[in-house]
ZAMARGU-4260 file (C-alpha; in steps of 0.2 Angstrom, whole numbers, plus 5000, padded with zeros to 4 digits):
<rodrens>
0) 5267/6021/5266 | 5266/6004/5277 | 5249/5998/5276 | 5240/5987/5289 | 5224/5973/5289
5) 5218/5970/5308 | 5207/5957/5307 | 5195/5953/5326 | 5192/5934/5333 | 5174/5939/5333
10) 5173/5947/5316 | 5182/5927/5311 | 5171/5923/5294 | 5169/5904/5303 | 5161/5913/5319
15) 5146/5921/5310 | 5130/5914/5311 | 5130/5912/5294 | 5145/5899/5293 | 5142/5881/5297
20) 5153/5878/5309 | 5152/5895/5318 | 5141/5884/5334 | 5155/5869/5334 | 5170/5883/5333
25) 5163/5891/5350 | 5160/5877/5358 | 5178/5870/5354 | 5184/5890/5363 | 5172/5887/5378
30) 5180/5867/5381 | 5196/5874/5380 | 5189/5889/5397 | 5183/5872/5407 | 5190/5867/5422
35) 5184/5848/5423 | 5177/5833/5415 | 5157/5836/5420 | 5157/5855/5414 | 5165/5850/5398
40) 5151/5834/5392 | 5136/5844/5399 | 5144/5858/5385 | 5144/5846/5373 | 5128/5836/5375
45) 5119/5853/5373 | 5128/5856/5358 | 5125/5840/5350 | 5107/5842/5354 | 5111/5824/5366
50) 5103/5819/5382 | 5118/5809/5383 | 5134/5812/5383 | 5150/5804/5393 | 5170/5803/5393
55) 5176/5784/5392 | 5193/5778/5399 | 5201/5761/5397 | 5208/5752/5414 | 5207/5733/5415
60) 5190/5737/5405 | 5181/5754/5398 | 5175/5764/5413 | 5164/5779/5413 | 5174/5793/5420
65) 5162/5809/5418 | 5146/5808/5410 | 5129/5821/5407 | 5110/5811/5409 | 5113/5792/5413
70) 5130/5782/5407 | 5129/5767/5393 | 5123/5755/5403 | 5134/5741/5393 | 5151/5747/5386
75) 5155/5738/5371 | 5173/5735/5373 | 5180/5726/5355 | 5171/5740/5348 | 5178/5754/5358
80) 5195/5745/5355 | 5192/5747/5337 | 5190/5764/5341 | 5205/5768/5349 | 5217/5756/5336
85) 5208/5765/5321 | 5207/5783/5330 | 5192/5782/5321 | 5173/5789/5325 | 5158/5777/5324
90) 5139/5779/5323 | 5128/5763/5327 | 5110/5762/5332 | 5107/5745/5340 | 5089/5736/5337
95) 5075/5745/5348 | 5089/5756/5358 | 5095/5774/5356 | 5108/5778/5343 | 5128/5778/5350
100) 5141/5788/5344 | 5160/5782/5350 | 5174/5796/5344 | 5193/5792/5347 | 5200/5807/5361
105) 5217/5806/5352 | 5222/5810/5373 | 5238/5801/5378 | 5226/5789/5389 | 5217/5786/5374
110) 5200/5791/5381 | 5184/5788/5371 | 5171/5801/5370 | 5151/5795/5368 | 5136/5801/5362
115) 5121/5792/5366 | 5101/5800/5359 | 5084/5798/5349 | 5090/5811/5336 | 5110/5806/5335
120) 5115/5805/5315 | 5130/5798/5306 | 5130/5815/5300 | 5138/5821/5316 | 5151/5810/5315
125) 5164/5825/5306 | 5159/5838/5319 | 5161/5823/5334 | 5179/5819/5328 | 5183/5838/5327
130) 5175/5843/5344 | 5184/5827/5352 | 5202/5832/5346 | 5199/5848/5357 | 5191/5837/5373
135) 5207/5824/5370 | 5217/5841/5370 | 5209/5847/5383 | 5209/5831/5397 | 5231/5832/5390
140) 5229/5850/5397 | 5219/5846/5414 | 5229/5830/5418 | 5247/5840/5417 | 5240/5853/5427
145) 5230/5839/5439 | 5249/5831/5441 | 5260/5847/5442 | 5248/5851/5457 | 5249/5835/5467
150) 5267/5837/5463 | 5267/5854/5471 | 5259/5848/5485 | 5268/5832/5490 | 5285/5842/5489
155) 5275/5856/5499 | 5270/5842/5512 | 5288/5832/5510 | 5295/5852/5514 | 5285/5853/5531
160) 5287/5836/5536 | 5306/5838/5535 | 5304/5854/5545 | 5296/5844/5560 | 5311/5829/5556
165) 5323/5840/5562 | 5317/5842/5580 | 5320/5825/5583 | 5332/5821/5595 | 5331/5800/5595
170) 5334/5789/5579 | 5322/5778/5583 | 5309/5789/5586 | 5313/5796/5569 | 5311/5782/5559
175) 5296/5774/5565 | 5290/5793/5561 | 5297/5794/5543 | 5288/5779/5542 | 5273/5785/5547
180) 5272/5799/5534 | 5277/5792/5519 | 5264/5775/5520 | 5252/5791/5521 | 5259/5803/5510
185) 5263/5790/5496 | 5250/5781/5497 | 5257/5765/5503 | 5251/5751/5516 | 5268/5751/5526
190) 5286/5757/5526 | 5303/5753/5531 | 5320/5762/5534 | 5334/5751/5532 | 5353/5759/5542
195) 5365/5750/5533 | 5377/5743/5547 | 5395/5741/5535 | 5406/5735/5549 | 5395/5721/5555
200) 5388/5719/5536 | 5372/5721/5543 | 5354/5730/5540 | 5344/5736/5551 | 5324/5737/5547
205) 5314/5751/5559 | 5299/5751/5559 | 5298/5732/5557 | 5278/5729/5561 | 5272/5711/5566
210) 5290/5709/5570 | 5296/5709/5588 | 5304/5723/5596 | 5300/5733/5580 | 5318/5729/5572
215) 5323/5716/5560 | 5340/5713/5559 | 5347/5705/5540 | 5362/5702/5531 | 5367/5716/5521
220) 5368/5705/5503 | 5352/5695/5502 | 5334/5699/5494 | 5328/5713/5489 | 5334/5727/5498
225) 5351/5718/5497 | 5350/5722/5480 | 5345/5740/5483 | 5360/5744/5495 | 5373/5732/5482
230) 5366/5742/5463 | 5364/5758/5475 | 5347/5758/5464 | 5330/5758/5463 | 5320/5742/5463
235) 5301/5739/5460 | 5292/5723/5463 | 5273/5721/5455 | 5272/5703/5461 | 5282/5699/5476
240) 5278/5680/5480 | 5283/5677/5461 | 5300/5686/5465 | 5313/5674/5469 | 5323/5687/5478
245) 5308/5691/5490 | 5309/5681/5510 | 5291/5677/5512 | 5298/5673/5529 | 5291/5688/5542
250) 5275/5688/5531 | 5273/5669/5538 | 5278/5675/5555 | 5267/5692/5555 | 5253/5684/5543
255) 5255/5701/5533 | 5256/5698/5512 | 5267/5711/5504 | 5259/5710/5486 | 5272/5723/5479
260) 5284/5734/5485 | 5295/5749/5480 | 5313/5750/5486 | 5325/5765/5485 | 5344/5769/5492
265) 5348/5782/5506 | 5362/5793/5503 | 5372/5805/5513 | 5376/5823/5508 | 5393/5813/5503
270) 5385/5802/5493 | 5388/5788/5503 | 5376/5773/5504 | 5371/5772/5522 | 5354/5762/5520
275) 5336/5760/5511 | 5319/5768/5511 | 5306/5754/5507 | 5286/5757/5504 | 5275/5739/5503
280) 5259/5737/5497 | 5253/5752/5488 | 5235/5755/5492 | 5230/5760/5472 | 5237/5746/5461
285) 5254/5744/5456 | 5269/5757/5459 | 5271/5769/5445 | 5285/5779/5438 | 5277/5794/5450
290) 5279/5783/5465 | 5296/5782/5460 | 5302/5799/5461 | 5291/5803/5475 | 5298/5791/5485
295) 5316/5795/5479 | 5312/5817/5482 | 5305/5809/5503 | 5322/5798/5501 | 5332/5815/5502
300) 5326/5821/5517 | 5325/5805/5526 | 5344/5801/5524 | 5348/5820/5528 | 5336/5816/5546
305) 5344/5803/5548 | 5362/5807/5547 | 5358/5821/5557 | 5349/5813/5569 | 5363/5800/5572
310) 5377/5813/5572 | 5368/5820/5586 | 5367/5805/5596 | 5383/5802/5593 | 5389/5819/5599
315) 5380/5817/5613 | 5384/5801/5618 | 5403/5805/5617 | 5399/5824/5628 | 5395/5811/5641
320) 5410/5800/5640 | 5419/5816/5637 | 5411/5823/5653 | 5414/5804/5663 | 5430/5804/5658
325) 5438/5824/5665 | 5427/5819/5680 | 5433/5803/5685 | 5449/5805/5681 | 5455/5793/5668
330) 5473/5793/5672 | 5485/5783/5680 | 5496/5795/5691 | 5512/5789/5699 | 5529/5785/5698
335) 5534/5769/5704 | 5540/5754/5692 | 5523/5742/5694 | 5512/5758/5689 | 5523/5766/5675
340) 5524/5745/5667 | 5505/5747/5668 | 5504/5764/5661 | 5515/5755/5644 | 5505/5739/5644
345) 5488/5749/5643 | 5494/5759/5629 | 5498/5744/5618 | 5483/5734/5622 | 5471/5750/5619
350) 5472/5748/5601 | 5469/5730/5599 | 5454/5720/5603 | 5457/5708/5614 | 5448/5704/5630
355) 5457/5710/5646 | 5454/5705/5663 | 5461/5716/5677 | 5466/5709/5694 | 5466/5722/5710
360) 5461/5725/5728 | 5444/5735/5730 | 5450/5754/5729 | 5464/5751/5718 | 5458/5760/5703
365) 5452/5743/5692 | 5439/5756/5682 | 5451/5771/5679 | 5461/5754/5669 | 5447/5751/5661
370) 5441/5768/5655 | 5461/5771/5649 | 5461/5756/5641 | 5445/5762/5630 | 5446/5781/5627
375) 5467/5778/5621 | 5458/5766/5608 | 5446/5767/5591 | 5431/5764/5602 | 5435/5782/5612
380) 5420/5790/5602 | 5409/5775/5606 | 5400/5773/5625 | 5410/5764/5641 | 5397/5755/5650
385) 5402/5749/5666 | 5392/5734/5675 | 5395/5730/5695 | 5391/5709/5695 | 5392/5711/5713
390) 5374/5720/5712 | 5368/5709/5700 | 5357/5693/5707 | 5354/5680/5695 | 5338/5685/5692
395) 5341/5702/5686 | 5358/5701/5678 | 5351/5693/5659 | 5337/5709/5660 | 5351/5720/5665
400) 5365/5715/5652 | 5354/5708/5638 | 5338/5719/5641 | 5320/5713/5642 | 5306/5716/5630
405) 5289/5723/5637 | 5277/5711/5647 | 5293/5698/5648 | 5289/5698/5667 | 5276/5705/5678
410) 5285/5722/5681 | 5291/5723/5662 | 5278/5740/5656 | 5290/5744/5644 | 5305/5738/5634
415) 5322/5739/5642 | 5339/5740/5633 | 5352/5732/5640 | 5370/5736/5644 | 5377/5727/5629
420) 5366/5737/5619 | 5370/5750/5628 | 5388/5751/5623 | 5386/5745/5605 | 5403/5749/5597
425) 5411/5754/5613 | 5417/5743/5629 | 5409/5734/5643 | 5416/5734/5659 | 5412/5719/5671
430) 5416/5723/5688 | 5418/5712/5700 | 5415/5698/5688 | 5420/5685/5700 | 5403/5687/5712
435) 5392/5681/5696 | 5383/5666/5699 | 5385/5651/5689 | 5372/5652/5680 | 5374/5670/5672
440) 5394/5665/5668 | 5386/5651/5655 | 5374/5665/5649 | 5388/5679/5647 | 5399/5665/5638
445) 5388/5662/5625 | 5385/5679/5622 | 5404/5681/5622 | 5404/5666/5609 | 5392/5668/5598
450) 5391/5689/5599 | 5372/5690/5598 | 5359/5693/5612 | 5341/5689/5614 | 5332/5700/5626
455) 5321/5693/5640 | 5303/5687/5634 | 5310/5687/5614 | 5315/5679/5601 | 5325/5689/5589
460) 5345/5689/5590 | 5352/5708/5592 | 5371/5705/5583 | 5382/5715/5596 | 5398/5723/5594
465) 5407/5727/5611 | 5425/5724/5618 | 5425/5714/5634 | 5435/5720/5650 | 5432/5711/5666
470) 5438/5716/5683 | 5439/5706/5701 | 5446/5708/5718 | 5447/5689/5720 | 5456/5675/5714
475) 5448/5669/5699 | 5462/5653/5698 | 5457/5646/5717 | 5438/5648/5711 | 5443/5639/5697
480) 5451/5625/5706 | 5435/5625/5716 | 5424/5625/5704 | 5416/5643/5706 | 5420/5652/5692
485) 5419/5642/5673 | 5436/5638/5667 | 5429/5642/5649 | 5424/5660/5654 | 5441/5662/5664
490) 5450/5657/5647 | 5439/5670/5637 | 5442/5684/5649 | 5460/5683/5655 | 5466/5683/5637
495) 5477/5697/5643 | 5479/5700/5662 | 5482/5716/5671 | 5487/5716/5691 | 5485/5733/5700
500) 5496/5733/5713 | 5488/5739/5732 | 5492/5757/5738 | 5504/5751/5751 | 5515/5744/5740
505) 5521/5760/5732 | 5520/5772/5746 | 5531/5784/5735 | 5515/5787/5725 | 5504/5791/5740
510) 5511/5809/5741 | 5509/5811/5721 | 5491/5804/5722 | 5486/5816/5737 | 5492/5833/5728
515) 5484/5825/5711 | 5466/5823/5724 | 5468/5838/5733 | 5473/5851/5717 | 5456/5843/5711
520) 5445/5845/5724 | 5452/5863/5730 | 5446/5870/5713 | 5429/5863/5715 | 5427/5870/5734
525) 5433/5885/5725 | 5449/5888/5738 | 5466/5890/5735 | 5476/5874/5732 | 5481/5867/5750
530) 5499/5862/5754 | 5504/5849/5766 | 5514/5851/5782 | 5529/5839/5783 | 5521/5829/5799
535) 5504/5827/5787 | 5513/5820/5771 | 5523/5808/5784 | 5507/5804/5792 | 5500/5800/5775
540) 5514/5788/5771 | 5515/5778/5786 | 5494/5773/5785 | 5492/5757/5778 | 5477/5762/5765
545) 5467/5746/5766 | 5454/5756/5754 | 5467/5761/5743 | 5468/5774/5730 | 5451/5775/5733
550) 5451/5778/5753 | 5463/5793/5748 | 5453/5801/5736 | 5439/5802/5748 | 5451/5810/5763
555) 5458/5823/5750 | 5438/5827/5746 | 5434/5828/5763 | 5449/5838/5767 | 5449/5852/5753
560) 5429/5855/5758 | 5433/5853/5778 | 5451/5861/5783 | 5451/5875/5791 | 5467/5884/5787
565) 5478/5883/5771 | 5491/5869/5774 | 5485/5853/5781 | 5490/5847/5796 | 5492/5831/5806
570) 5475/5836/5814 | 5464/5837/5800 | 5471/5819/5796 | 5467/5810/5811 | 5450/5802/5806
575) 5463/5790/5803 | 5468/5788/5820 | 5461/5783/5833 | 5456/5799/5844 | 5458/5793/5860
580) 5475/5787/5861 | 5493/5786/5852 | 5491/5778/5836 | 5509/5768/5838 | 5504/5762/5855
585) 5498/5746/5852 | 5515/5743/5843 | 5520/5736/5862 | 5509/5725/5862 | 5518/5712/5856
590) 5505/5707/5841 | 5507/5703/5827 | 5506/5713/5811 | 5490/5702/5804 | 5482/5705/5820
595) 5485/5723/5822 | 5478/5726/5804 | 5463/5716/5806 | 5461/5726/5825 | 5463/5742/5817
600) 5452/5739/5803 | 5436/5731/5815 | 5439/5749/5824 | 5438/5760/5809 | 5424/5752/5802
605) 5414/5752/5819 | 5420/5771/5819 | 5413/5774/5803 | 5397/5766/5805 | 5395/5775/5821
610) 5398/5792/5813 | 5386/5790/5799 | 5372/5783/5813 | 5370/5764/5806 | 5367/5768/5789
615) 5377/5757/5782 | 5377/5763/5764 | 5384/5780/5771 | 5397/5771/5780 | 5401/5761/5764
620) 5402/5777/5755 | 5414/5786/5768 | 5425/5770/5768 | 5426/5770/5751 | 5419/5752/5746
625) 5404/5746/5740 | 5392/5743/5750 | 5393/5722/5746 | 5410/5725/5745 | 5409/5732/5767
630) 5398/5717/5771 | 5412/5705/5763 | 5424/5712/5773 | 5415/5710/5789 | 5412/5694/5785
635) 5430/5690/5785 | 5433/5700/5800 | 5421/5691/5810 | 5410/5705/5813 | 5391/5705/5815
640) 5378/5718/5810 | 5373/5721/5826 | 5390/5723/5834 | 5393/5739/5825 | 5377/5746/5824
645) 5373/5759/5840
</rodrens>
């Protein structure tokens, strides 16, 4: 038969009031049931019979951490180090004073519990080493739990902090936000995201306070966080002014002192370095292991933000030049020798980097090169930017190519990025480059030199990385000659040189062009693709286009909205014409080709200017020019203002 003994925890022989030690057993149960410091030395003082009683931890010197009635007022440190090296117990009644009793905790921070009374005895020495074991046990217990729960927390807090990280749609935005959250979160004075630029071999610090702009630019191999992107590890620094790898430079800018700092790498879901997360100053001495893993669990989410955030950006960025490009048509149509050369040429040079400058009449299609040129090359996923010089004054143009920082000027309420920012990775188009002044020439040079910019009203050089194509109606080697255009400049733009020839001169391509228009516009009038009559595609061949491919693109708008029937005729053509009489009539006259051009041409213009009432940016429009690029015209046809207005 099996037998059994059950024995109870309140029948245990050591809990009876008759055992010795029952009172100090108990208490050791109840310490182990308390929740904090203070509950657990108001237990024990009343167990000791104590009006004293505290729990003592060693920093740069002994501190009281809990306590019940008043703390020692003098802490006797060698002693309490004695304590701790011996895990020992000590008993000692100074002259005139109560009697101290100091008992090694056994905790991993080598607390000290003390007992301080009238009535203390050495004899209470074996139950204060026993009864200090459990308390040592116990602060093991509370500072696990104390640390699992922060731990819970930050990673909670890190959690819905990376919820809100995904709404954003701006990278910059982002970062000075990421920044934000983790000085607070972590416990840190500052912090700084470093994007890891591997083609210019480059970082880029955002939020960088004190400093200008809020960006600090820096070469990828130097100081600390050099070192953080090159080990892909982490790096703590206690003392940062006795590191040598620390630039005490922006601190002597900004008149901040970093004391220490805590640096981490940011990798992509790839794997793949793509910057560094950096916390400065900690607000609570030095950065511990914690800090360390802290920062690394926030470095997860920030990179996946990040990436993100830039893949969206990017995505949308080439939606628009994807958008730009079906609408304005990036392809050269026609047959004729000049245009199917150029067609070759653009190909070859769209893959390479250098410079191109493109030589053409107003109209001719100098952009549509330009954009073909980029979107058949590496920088197709990158932005086009696309300046008109002409439109530029001298005062504007270094706020509108190099960008301003706020207050530069009186108008300046905000900072304004500039177009070479603008199309960072991707190309810049300068149209019209032979109307800027001298001045901006010597100011675009040596930003075509030295590839940095320094917005208006700053100091701090912005590495750019853009491919130059320039465009121009006039000729840049006459200026040259007379000294208005810099031979320098010319030498950098024109290192390869595209001419455009004029509509008239490939009048086989005029029909192809018109069908190309028409088919285009048709679809967005939401008609049937018109057809022309024999008389119309005649009529169109025989006009002199003096606005080029660009004067026909308009008529082919005007006519797939306007035309009445479905094949155009001569009729809906004859804004061309003059209405009131034969157009070949004044082919009697007996004058001479030049003359009859610029006759005709002072007509239409004072035609279209009528028609749209004086306004002459209308007019400009309807022409297909720029509107600097009508006034020129009149210029050099003599005609005044005044003359055409009604």
């Amino acid at each position: 038969m099996e037998e059994s003994v059950w024995l109870k925890w309140r029948d245990l022989p050591w809990l009876q009031r008759s055992n010795a030690h029952a009172s100090l057993i108990r208490a050791c149960e109840r310490i182990l049931q308390l929740e904090s410091l203070p509950e657990i030395v108001t237990d024990i003082a009343a167990e000791f019979g104590v009006p004293r009683c505290s729990v003592l931890e060693r920093k740069e010197g002994w501190e009281t951490i809990a306590a019940r009635g008043e703390p020692i007022d003098v802490l006797p440190g060698p002693l309490l180090n004695d304590v701790v090296d011996q895990n020992a117990a000590v008993w000692s009644r100074p002259a005139g004073d109560d009697a101290h009793m100091f008992v090694a905790t056994g905790s991993l921070q080598q607390h000290v519990l003390a007992f301080s009374g009238v009535r203390l005895d050495p004899a209470q020495l074996t139950d204060g080493l026993a009864i200090a074991r459990v308390v040592g046990s116990r602060i093991n217990d509370l500072a696990r739990f104390n640390h699992a729960q922060q731990t819970v927390q930050r990673l909670r807090a890190t959690n819905a902090l990376a919820h809100t990280f995904a709404g954003e749609t701006d990278t910059q935005h982002l970062l000075e936000r990421i920044a934000e959250e983790a000085s607070r979160l972590l416990g840190a004075d500052r912090a700084s995201i470093f994007i890891w630029d591997r083609n210019q071999r480059m970082l880029i610090a955002c939020p960088a306070l004190g400093v200008e702009g809020g960006k600090l630019f820096l070469p990828d191999n130097k100081g600390i966080i050099g070192e953080t992107i090159e080990s892909q590890s982490p790096v703590v620094v206690d003392n940062a002014y006795s590191d040598s790898r620390f630039d005490q430079t922006v601190d002597r800018q900004t008149g901040y002192k970093t004391r220490n700092l805590l640096s981490v790498p940011l990798f992509d879901a790839e794997g793949e370095c793509i910057g560094a997360f950096e916390l400065i100053n900690k607000l609570d001495g030095d950065f511990t292991e914690d800090d360390l893993i802290a920062v690394q669990d926030f470095a997860v989410h920030t990179s996946i933000a990040i990436k993100n955030t830039l893949e969206l950006e990017n995505l949308v960025r080439s939606n628009q030049n994807l958008t730009e490009r079906v609408s304005s048509g990036v392809t050269i149509i026609g047959e004729n020798e000049s245009i199917v050369a150029l067609r070759g040429t653009i190909d070859r040079l769209a893959a390479t980097e250098l410079p191109v400058l493109i030589l053409g009449e107003s109209g001719t299609g100098k952009e549509v090169a330009a954009q073909a040129l980029h979107h058949n090359g590496p920088r197709a996923s990158k932005p086009f930017v696309a300046v008109n010089c002409a439109a530029l004054t001298e005062s504007l143009l270094e706020s509108e190519l190099f960008g301003h920082e706020k207050g530069a000027f009186t108008d300046a309420q905000s900072t304004h990025i500039g177009k070479f920012e603008l199309a960072e990775g991707g190309t810049l188009f300068l149209d019209e480059i032979g109307d800027m002044s001298l001045g901006g020439q010597a100011k675009l040079l040596r930003v075509l030199e030295q590839k940095v910019i320094t917005r208006v009203g700053g100091t701090q050089q912005i590495p750019v990385n853009v491919r130059i194509v320039a465009a121009t109606n006039v000729n840049l080697t006459n200026m040259v000659a007379q000294k208005k255009f810099r031979q320098d400049l010319y030498y950098r733009l024109s290192v390869v040189t595209l001419e455009i020839p004029p509509l008239r001169e490939r009048p086989e391509d005029v029909t192809t062009l018109a069908r190309f228009f028409l088919k285009r516009f048709c679809s967005d009038a939401g008609r049937k693709t018109l057809e022309f009559t024999p008389e119309a595609e005649k009529r169109l061949r025989i006009h002199g286009w003096p606005g080029n491919v660009r004067e026909l693109r308009n008529l082919m708008e005007r006519v797939a909205f306007l035309a009445g029937g479905d094949r155009i005729e001569v009729e809906d053509l004859a804004f061309i014409l003059s209405p009131t009489h034969d157009p070949y009539e004044d082919l009697s006259d007996g004058v001479g080709l030049a003359d009859a051009t610029n006759k005709f041409q002072r007509e239409y213009i004072k035609r279209a200017v009528k028609r749209m009432q004086g306004n002459m940016s209308d007019a400009a429009e309807f022409l297909g020019l720029h509107r600097s690029n009508l006034y020129r015209k009149m210029r050099q046809l003599g005609m005044e203002v005044e003359e055409v207005k009604p």
